[in-house]
Backbone as ProteinMPNN parsed JSONL, in Angstrom:
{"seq_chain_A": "XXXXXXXXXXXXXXXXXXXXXXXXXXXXXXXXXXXXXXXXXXXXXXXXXXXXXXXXXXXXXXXXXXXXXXXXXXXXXXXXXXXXXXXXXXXXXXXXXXXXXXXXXXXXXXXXXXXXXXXXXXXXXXXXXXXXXXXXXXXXXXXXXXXXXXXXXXXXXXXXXXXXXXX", "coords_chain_A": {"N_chain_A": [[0.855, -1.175, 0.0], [0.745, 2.229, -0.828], [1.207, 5.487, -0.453], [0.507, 8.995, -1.975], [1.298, 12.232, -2.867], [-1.237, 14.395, -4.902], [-1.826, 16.933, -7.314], [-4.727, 18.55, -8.271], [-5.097, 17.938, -11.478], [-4.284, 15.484, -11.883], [-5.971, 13.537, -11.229], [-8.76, 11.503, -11.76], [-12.131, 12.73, -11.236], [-14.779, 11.684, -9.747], [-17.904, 11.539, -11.628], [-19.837, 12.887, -9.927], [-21.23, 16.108, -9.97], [-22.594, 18.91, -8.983], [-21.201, 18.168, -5.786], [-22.43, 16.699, -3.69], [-23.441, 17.678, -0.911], [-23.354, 20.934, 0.307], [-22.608, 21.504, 2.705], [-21.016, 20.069, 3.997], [-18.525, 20.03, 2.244], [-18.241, 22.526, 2.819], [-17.514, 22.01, 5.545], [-15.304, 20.37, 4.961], [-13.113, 21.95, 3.539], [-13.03, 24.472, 5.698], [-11.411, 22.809, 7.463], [-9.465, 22.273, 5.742], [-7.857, 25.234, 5.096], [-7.168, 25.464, 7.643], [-5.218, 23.945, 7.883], [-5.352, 21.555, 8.467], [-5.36, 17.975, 8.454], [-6.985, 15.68, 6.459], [-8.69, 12.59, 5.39], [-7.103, 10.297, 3.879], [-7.812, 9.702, -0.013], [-8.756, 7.364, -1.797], [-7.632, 5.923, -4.632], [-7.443, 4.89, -8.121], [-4.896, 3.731, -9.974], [-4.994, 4.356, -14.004], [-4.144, 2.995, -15.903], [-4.958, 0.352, -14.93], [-7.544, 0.264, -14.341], [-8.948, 0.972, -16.817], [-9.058, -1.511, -18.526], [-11.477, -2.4, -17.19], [-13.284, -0.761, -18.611], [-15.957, -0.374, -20.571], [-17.057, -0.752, -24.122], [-18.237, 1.37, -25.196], [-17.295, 3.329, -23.016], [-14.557, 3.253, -22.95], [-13.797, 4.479, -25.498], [-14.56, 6.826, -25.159], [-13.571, 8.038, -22.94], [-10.689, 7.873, -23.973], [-10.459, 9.781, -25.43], [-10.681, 11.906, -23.65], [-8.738, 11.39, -22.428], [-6.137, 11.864, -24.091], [-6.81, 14.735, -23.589], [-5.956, 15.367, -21.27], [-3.283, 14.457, -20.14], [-1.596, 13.953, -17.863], [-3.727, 13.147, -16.119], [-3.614, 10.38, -14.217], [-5.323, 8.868, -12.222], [-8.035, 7.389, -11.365], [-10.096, 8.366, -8.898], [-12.331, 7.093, -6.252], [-13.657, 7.708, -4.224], [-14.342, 10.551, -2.178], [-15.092, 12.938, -3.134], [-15.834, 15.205, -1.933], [-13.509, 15.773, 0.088], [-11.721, 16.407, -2.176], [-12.662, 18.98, -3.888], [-12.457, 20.596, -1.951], [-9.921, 20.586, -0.742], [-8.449, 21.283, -2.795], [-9.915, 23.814, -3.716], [-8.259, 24.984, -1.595], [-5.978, 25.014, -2.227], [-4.316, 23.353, -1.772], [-2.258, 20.201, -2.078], [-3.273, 16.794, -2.553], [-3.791, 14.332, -0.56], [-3.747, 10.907, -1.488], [-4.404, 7.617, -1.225], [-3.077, 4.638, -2.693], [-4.622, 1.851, -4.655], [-3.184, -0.726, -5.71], [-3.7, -3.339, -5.268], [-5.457, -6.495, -4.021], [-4.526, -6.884, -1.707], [-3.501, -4.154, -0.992], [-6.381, -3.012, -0.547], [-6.872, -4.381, 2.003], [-5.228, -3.688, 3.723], [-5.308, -0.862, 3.916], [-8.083, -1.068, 5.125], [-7.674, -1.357, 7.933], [-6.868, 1.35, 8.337], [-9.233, 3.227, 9.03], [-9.56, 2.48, 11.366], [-8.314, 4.878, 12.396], [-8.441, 6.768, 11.462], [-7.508, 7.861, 8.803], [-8.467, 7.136, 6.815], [-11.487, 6.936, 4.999], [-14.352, 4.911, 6.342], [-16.175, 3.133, 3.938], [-17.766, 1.978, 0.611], [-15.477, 1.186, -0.582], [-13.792, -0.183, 0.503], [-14.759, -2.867, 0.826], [-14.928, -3.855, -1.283], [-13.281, -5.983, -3.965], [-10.123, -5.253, -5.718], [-10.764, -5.565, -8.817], [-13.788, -5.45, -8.472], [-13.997, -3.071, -7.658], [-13.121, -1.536, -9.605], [-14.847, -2.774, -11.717], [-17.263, -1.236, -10.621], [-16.478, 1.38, -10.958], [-16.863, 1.646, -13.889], [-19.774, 0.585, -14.132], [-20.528, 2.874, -12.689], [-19.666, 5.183, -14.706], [-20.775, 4.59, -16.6], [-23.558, 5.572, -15.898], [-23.579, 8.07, -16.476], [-21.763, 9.21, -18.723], [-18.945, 10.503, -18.783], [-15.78, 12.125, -18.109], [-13.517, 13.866, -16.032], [-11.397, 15.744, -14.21], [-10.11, 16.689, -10.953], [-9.563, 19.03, -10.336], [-10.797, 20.213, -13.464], [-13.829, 19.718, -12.385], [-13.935, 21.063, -10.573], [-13.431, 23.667, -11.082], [-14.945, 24.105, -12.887], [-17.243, 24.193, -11.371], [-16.642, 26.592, -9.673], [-17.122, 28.363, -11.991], [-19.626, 27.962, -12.607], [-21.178, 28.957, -10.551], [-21.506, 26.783, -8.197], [-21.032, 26.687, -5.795], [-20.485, 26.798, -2.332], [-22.168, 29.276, -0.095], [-20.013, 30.44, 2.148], [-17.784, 29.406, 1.3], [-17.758, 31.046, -1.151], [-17.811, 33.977, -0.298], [-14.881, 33.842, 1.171], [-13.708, 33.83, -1.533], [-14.121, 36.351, -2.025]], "CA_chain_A": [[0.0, 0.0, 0.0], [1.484, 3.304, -0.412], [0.203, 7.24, -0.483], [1.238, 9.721, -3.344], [0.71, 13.291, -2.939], [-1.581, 14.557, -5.87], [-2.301, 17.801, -7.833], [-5.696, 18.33, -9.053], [-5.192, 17.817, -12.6], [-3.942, 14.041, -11.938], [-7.186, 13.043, -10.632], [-10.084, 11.471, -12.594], [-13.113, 12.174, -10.329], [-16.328, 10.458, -10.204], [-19.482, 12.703, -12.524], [-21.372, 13.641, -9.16], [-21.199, 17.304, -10.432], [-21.811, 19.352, -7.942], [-20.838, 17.615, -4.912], [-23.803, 16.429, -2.921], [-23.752, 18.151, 0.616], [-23.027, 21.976, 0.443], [-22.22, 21.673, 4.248], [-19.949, 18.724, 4.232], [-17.765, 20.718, 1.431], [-17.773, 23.122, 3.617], [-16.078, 21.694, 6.682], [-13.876, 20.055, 4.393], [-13.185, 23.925, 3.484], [-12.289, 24.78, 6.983], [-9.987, 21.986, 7.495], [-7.886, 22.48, 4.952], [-7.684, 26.492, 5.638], [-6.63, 25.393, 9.217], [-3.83, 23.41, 7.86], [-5.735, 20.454, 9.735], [-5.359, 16.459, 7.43], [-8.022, 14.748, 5.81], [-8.491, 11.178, 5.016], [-6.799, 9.862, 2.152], [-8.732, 9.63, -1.333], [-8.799, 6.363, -2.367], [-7.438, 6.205, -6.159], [-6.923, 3.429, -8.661], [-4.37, 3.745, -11.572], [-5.535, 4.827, -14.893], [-4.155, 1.616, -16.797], [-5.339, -0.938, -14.03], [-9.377, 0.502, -14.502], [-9.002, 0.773, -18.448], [-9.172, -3.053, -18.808], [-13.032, -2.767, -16.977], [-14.041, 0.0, -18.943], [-16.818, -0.938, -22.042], [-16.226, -0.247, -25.339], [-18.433, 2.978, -25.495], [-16.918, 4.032, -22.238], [-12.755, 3.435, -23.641], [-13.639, 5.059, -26.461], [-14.556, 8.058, -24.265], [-11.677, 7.588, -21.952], [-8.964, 8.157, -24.651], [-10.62, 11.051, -25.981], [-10.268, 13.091, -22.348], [-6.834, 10.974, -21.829], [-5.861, 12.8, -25.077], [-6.929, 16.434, -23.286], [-5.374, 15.295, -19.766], [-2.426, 13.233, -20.375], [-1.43, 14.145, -16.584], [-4.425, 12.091, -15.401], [-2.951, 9.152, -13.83], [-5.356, 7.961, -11.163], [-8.823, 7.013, -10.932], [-10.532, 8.662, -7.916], [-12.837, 5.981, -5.93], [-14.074, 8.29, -2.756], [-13.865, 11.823, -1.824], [-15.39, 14.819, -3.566], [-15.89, 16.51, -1.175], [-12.364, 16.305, 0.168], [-11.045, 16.728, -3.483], [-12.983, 20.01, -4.252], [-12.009, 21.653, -0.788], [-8.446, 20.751, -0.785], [-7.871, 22.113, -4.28], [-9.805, 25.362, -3.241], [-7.898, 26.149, -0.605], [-4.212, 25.311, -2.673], [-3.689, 21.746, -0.898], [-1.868, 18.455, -2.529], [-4.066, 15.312, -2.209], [-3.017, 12.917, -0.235], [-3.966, 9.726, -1.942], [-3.943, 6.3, -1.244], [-2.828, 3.743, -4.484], [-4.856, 0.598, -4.65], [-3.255, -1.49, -6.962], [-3.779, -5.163, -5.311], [-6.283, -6.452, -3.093], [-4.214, -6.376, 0.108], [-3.46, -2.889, -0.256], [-7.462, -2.81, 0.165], [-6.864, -5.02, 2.953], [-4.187, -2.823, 4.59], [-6.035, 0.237, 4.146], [-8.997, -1.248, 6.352], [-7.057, -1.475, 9.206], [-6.713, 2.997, 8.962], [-10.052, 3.3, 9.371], [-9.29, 3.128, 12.895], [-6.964, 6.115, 12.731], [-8.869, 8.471, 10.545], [-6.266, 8.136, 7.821], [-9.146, 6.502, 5.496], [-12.874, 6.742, 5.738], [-15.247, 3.91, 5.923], [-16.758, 3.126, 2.119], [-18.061, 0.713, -0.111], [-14.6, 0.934, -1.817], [-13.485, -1.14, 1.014], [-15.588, -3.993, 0.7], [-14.612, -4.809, -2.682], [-11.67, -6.261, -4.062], [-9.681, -4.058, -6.486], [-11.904, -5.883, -9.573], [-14.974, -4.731, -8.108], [-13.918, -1.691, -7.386], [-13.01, -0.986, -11.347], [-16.254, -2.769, -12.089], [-17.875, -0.72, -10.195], [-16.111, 2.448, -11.326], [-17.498, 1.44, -14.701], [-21.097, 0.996, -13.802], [-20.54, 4.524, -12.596], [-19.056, 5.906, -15.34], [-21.721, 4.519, -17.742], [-24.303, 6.457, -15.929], [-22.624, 9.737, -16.803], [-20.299, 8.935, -19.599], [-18.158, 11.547, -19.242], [-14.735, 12.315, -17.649], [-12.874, 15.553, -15.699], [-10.173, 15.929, -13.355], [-10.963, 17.134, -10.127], [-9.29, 20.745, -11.252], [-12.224, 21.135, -14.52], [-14.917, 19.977, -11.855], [-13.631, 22.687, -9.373], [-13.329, 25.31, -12.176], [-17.002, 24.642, -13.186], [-18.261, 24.835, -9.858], [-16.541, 28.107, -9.206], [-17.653, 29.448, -12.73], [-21.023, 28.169, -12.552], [-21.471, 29.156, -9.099], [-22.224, 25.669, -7.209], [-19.823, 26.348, -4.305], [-21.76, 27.514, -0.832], [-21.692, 30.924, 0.308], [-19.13, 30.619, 3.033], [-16.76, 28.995, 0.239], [-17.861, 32.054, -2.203], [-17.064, 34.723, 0.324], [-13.421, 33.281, 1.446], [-12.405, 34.409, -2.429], [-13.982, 37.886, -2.271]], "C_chain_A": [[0.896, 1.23, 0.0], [0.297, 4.848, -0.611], [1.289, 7.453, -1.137], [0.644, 10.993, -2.707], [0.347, 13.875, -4.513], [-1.978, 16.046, -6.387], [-3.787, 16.81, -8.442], [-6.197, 17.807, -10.559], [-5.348, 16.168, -12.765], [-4.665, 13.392, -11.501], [-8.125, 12.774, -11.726], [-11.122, 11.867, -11.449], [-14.21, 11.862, -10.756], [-17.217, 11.459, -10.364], [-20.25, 12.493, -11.287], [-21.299, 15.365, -9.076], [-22.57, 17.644, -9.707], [-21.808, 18.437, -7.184], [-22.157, 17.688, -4.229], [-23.868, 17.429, -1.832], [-22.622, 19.795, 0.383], [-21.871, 21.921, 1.869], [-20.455, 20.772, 4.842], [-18.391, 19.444, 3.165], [-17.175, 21.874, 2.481], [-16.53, 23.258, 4.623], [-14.757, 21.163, 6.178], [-12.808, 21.433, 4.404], [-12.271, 23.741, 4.705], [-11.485, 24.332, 7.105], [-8.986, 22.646, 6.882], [-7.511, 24.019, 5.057], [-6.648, 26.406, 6.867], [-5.272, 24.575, 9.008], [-4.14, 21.616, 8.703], [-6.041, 18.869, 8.54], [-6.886, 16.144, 6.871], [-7.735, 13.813, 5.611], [-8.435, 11.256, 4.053], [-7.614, 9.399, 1.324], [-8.14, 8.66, -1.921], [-8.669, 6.116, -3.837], [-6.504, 4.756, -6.699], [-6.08, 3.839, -9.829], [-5.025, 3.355, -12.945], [-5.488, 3.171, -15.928], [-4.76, 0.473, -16.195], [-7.441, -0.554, -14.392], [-10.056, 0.672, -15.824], [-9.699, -0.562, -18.793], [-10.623, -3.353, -18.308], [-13.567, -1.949, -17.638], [-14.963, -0.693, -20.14], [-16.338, -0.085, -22.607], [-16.294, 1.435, -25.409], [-17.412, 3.787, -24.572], [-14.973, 4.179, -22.59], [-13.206, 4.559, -24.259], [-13.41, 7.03, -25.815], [-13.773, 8.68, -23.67], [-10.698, 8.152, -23.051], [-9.048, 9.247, -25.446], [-10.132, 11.882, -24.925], [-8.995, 12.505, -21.989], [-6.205, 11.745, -22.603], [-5.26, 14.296, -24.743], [-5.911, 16.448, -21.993], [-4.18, 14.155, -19.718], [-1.442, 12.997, -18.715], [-2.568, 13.424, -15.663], [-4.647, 11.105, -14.902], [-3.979, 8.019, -13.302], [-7.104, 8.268, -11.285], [-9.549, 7.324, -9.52], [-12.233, 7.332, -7.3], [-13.946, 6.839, -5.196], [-13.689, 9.549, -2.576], [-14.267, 12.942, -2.356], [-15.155, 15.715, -3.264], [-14.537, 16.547, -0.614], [-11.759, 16.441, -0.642], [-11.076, 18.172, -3.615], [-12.168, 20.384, -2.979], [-10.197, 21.688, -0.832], [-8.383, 21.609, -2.267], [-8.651, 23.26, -3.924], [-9.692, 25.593, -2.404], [-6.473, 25.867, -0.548], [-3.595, 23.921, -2.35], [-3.175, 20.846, -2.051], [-3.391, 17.935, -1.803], [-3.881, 14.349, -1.986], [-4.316, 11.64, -0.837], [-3.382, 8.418, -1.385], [-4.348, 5.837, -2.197], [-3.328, 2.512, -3.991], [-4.869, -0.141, -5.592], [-3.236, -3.242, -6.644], [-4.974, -4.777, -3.885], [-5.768, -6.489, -1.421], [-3.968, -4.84, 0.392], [-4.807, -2.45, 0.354], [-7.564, -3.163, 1.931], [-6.298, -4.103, 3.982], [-5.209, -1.505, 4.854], [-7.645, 0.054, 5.109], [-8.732, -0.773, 7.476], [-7.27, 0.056, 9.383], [-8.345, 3.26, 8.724], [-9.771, 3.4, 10.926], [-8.657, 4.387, 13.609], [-7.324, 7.478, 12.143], [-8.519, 8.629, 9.229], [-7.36, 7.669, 6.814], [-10.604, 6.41, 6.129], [-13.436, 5.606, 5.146], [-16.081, 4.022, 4.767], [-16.613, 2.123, 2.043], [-16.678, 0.097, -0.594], [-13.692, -0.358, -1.13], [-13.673, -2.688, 1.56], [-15.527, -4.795, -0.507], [-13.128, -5.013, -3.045], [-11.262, -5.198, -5.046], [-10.456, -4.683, -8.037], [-12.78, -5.214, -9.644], [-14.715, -3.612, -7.91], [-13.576, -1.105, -9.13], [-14.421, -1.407, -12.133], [-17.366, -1.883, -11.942], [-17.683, 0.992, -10.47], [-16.917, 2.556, -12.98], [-19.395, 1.539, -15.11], [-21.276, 2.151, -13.85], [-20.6, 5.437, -13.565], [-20.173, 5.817, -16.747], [-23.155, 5.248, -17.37], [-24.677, 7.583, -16.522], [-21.293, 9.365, -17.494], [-19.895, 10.318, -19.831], [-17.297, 11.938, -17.988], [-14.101, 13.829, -17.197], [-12.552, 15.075, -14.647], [-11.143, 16.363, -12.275], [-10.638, 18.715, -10.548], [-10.569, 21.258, -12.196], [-13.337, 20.927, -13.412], [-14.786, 21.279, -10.381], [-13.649, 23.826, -9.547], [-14.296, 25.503, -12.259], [-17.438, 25.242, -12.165], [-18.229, 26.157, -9.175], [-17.075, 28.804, -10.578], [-19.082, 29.595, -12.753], [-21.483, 28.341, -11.057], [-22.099, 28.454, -8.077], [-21.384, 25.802, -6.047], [-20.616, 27.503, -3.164], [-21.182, 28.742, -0.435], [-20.896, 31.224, 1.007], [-17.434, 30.454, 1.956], [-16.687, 30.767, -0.28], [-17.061, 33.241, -1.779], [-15.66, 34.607, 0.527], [-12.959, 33.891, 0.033], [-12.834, 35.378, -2.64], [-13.113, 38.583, -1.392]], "O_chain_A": [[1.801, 1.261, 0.833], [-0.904, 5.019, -0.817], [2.38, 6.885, -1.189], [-0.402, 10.9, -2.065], [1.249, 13.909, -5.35], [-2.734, 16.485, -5.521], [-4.032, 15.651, -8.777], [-7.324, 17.384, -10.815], [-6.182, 15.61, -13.479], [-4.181, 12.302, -11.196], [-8.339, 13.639, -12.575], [-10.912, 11.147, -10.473], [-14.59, 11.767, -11.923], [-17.415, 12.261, -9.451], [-21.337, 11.933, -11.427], [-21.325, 15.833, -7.938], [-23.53, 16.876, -9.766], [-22.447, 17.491, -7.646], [-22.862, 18.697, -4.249], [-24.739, 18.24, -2.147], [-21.394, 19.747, 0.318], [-20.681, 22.231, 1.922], [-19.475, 20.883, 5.578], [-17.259, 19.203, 3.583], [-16.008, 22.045, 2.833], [-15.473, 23.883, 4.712], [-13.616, 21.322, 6.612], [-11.932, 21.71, 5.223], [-11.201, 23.139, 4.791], [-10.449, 24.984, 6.976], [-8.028, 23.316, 7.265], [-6.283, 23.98, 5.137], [-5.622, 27.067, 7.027], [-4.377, 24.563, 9.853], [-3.362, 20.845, 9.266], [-7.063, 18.902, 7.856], [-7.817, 16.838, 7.28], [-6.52, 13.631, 5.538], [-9.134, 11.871, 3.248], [-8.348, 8.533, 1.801], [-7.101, 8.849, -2.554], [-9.766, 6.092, -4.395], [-5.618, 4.032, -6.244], [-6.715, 4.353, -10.75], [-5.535, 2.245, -13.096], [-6.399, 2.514, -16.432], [-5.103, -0.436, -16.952], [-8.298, -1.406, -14.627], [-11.265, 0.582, -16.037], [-10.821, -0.602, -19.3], [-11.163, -4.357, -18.773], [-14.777, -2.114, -17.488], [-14.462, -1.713, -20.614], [-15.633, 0.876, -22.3], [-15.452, 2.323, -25.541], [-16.752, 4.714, -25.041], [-14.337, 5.218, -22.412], [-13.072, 5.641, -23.686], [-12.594, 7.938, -25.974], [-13.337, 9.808, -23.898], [-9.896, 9.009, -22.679], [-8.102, 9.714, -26.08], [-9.172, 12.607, -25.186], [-8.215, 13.124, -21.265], [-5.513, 12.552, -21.982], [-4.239, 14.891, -25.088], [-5.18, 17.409, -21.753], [-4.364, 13.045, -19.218], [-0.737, 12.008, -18.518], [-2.275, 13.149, -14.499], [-5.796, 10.666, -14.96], [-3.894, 6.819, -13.563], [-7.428, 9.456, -11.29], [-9.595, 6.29, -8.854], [-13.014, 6.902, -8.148], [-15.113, 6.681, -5.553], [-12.504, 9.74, -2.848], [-13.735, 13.992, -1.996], [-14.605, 16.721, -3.71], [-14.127, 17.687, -0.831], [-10.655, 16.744, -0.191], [-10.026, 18.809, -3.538], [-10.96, 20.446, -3.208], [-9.465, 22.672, -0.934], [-8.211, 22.828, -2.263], [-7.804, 24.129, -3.714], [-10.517, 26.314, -1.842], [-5.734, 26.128, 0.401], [-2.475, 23.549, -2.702], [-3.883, 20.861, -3.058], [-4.186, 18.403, -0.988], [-3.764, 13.414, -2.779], [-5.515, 11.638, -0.56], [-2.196, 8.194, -1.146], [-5.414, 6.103, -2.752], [-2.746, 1.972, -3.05], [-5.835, -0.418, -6.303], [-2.905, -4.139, -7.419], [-5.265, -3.796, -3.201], [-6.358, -6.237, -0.37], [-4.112, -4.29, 1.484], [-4.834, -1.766, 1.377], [-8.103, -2.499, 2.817], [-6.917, -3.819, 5.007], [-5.766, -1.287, 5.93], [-8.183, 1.013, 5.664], [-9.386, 0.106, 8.036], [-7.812, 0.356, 10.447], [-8.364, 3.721, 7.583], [-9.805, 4.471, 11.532], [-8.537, 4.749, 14.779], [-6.881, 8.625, 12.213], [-9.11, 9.432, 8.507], [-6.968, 7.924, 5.675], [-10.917, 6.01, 7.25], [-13.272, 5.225, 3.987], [-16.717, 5.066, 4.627], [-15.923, 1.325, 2.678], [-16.557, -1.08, -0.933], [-13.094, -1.231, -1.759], [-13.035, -3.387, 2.347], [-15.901, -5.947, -0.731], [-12.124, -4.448, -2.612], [-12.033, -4.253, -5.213], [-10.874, -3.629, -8.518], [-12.922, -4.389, -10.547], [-15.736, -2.953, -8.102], [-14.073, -0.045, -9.508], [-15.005, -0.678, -12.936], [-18.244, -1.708, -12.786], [-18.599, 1.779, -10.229], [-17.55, 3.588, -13.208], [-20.024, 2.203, -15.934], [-21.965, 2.698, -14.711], [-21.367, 6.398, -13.503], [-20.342, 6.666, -17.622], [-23.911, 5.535, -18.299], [-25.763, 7.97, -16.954], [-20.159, 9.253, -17.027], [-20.284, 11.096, -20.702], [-17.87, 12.089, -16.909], [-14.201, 14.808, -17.937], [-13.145, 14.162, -14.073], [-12.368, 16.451, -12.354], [-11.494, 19.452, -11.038], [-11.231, 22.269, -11.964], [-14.003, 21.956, -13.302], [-15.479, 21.975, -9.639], [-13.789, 24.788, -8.791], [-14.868, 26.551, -11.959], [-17.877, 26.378, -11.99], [-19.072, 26.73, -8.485], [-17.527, 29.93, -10.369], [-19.733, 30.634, -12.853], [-22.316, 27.545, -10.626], [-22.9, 28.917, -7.265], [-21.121, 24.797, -5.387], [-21.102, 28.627, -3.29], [-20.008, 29.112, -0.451], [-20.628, 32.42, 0.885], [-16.413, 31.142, 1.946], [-15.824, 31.562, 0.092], [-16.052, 33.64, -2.36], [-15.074, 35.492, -0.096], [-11.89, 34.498, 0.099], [-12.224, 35.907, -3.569], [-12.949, 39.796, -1.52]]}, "name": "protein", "num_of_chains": 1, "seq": "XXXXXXXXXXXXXXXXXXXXXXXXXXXXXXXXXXXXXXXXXXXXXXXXXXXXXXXXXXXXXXXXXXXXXXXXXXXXXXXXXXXXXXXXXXXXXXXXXXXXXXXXXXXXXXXXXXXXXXXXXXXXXXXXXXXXXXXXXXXXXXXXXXXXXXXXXXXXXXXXXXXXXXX"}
């Protein structure tokens, strides 16, 4: 198991455009302002989640791999600590799950904070690309966490406490 520190760009994240919970963004927010950790964002390498994608969905894939050739990693978990760290300047600490014991390992920090409880930990690293797939065929369509952070500040989905902080 290891952790990577990540820029925004090198992130795929998962099409829940905007981020569900205003509030929860929020505190993320604060945190990272305060200089105070977050749990690591669970991320799968780009070539290891290729091999579950369907056809339509490749095809898709290597069009935005094309635009983002800095897009390494597969985001699993985290929005909301994605968006907040990147607006407020942060790296992303990541954890790499490229076998099923690193899943295994990464259970265990659940006890510590270092990783929050999720589905992502219930499946093996398979299922977890299967399941990234499913996802992805909902909402076929791909962006970093950087373009979904840009939108959200151009189209103005980010909560008023956020909004204020950059006037």
């Amino acid at each position: 198991m290891k952790t990577i520190e990540l820029t925004p760009n090198q992130i795929i994240t998962l099409n829940d455009y905007p981020v569900h919970s205003d509030s929860v963004l929020s505190e993320y927010f604060s945190k990272c302002k305060l200089g105070e950790e977050v749990p690591f964002v669970p991320v799968i390498r780009k070539d290891i989640v290729r091999k579950y994608l369907d056809s339509n969905l490749l095809e898709e894939f290597e069009r935005f791999e094309h635009q983002n050739p800095v897009a390494e990693y597969f985001m699993l978990d985290g929005s909301h600590r994605t968006t907040a760290l990147t607006l407020a300047g942060c790296k992303i600490t990541a954890i790499i799950y490229e076998t099923d014991s690193d899943i295994e390992e990464a259970r265990k920090l659940v006890a510590t904070n270092q990783i929050l409880q999720n589905g992502t930990l219930d499946d093996s690293l398979i299922e977890n690309c299967e399941e990234l797939n499913r996802h992805f065929r909902e909402k076929p369509y791909f962006m970093t966490v950087e373009q979904k952070t840009e939108k959200m500040k151009r189209e103005k989905k980010l909560p008023q406490k956020i909004t204020e902080f950059y006037r």
